[in-house]
C-alpha positions, 0 to 999 in steps of 0.5 A: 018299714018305719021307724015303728016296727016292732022287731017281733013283727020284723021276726015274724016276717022274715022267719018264712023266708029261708033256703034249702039245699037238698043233696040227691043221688050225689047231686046237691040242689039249692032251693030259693025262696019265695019272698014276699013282699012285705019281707023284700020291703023290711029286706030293702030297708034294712040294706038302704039303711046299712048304705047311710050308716056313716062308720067312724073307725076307732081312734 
C-alpha cells in the first residue's frame, strides 16, 4: 500500500473480507475468511504502520 491509495480503494478491498459465525442445532461455528492478497497486503501495512507510530501521552 502506498502513500497514494485511495481510501475508497482501501474500502473496496477490505469490504469482502468478513467472518461469519452460524449457531446450528445449539452449535455455534465461526467461519473465517478467505483474505486475499491485496487486502493482507493493505492489512500488513496498516499493522506495520500502528507499530512505528510514536504515541506522546498528554501532558
Amino acid at each position: 500500500m502506498s502513500r497514494g491509495t485511495s481510501i475508497k480503494n482501501i474500502v473496496h478491498t477490505l469490504r469482502t473480507v468478513r467472518s461469519a459465525t452460524i449457531r446450528l442445532d445449539g452449535h455455534e461455528i465461526t467461519l473465517e475468511p478467505d483474505i486475499p492478497t491485496s487486502a493482507q497486503a493493505i492489512l500488513e501495512e496498516v499493522e506495520r504502520s500502528r507499530r512505528d507510530t510514536v504515541v506522546l501521552s498528554d501532558r
